[in-house]
C-alpha positions in Angstrom: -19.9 18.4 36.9 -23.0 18.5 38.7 -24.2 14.9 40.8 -27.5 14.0 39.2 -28.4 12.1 42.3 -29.6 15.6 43.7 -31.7 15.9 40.8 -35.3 14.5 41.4 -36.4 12.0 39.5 -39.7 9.8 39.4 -41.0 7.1 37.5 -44.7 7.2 37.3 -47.1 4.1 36.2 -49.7 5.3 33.1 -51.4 2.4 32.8 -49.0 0.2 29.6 -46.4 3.2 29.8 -44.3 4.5 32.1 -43.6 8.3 32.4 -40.2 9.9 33.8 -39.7 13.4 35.0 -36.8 15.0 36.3 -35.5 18.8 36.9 -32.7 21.4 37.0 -32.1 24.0 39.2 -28.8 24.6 37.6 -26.9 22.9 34.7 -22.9 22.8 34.7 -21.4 21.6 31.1 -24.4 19.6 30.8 -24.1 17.8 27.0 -27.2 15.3 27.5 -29.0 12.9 29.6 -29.7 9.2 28.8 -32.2 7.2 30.2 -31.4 4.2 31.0 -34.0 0.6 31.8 -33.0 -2.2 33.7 -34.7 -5.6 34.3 -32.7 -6.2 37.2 -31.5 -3.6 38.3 -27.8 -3.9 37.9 -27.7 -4.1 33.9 -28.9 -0.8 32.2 -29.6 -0.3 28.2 -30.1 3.0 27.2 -33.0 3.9 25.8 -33.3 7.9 24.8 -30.7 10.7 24.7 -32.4 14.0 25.5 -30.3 17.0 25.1 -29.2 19.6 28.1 -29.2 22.7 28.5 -25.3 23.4 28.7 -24.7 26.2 31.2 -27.6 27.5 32.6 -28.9 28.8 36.5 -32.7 28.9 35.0 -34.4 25.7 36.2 -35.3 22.8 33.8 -37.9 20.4 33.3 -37.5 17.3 31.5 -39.7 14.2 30.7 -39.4 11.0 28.7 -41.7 8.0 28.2 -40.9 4.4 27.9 -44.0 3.0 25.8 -45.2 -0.5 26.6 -41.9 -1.9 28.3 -44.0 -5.0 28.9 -45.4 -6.4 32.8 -42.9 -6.9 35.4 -40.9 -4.9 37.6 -38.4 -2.0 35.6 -35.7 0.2 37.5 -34.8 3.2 35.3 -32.1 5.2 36.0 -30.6 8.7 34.0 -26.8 8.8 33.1 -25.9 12.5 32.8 -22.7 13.2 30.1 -20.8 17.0 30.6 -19.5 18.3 27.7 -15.9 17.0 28.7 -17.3 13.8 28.5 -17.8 13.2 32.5 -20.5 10.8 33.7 -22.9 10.7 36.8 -25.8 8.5 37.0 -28.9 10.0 39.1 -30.3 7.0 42.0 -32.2 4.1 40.5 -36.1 4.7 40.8 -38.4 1.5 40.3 -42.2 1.1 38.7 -44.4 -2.1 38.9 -46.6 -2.7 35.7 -49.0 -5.4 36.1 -50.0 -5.6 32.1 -52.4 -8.7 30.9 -52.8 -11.5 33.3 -49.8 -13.6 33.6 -48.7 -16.7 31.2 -46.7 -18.3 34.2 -47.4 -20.1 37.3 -45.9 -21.7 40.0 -46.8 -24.0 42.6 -47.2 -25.0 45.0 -47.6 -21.8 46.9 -46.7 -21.2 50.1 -43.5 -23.2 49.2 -42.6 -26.1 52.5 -39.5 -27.9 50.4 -37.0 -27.1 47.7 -38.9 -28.1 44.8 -41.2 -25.3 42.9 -43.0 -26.2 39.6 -43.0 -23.7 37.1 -45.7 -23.4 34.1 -45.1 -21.1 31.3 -47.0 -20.5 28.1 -45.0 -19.5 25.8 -45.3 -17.6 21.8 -41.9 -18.5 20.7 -39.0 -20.9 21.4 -35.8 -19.0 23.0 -34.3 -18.7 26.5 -35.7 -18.0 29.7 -33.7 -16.2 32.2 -34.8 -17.0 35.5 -34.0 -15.5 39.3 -35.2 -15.7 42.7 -35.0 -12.5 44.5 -35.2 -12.4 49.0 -36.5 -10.3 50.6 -33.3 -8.0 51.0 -33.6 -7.8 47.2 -30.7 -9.9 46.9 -30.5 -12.8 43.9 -30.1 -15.8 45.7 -31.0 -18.6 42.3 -29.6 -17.6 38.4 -30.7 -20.3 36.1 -31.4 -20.2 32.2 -34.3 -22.4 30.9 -34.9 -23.0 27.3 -39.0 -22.4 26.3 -40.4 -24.1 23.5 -43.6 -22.7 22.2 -46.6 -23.1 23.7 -47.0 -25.0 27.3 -43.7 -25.3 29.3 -43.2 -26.7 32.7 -40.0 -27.4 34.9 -38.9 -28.6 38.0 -36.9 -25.8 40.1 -34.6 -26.6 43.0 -34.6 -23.6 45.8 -31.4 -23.1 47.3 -32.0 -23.5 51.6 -33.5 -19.9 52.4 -35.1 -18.4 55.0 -39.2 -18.0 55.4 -40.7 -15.1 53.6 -41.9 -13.7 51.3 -40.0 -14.2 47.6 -40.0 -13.0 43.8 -39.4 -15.3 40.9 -38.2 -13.3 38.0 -38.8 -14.4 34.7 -37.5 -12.7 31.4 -37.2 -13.8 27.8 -36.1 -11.8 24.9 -40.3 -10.1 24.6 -40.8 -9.3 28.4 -40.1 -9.6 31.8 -42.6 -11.2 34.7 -42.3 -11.2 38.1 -44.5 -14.3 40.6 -44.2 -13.5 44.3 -44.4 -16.7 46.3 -44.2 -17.4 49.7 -41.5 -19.9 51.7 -42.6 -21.6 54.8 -40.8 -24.3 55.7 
């Protein structure tokens, strides 16, 4: 099998849509690839299969759009399959989409305690995974809220963390939003 991770690959912002590339030089047993989307970058769902080209030393390219994933931050990665059934997965590459202007807030902002306010409008009733993200990238808050429709607010407790800047991750079940914030204590 051949490591994808020495394949290039790119995600590329087009304005709603984001556009992946990625190329051969050779291809070992290569059945398929599938690309893959994360919100969080540790839990993938695939999204296409695109076919290989088996055995082959002529170079390849490939490309793939994901159409309107929604605002927020997505990390894509590709899962190559060999015909024996072998897996590699390529590195994980990231793209930002800003999309319409945010339904959430939160304040205040900078942060100088543990308390953040968060405001949400909301089209439908269902969960609300939330996360704060450090600096490092690390999650250092889970919590699961439960939106109603239309105006939302709660009352979030920070865990003691460090100055900096920070990134409060919102999802639902329709799209994914990211606030950066700042902690100054």
């Amino acid at each position: 099998m051949q490591l994808v991770g020495r394949i290039p690959f790119t995600a590329t912002r087009q304005v709603e849509d984001v556009q992946l590339f990625w190329s051969t030089s050779t291809e070992i047993n290569n059945d398929h690839f599938v690309v893959e989307r994360s919100v969080d970058g540790a839990h993938f769902m695939a999204l296409a299969s695109i076919i290989g080209q088996g055995t082959t030393s002529t170079p390849h390219d490939y490309s793939w759009t994901d159409y309107r994933p929604g605002s927020g931050q997505w990390y894509y990665r590709l899962r190559q399959v060999d015909l024996d059934g072998q897996v590699a997965f390529s590195p994980i590459v990231t793209v930002q989409l800003d999309g319409a202007p945010s339904d959430s807030r939160i304040y205040p902002n900078p942060v100088s305690g543990n308390t953040i306010i968060l405001q949400r409008q909301a089209n439908r009733v269902g969960d609300l995974h939330v996360q704060v993200i450090a600096p490092d990238q690390s999650v250092v808050m889970r919590q699961l809220l439960h939106q109603q429709k239309g105006g939302n607010q709660w009352e979030l407790s920070l865990p003691d963390v460090h100055p900096g800047i920070y990134f409060l991750r919102l999802q639902d079940d329709q799209r994914s939003e990211v606030i950066r914030f700042c902690v100054s204590r």
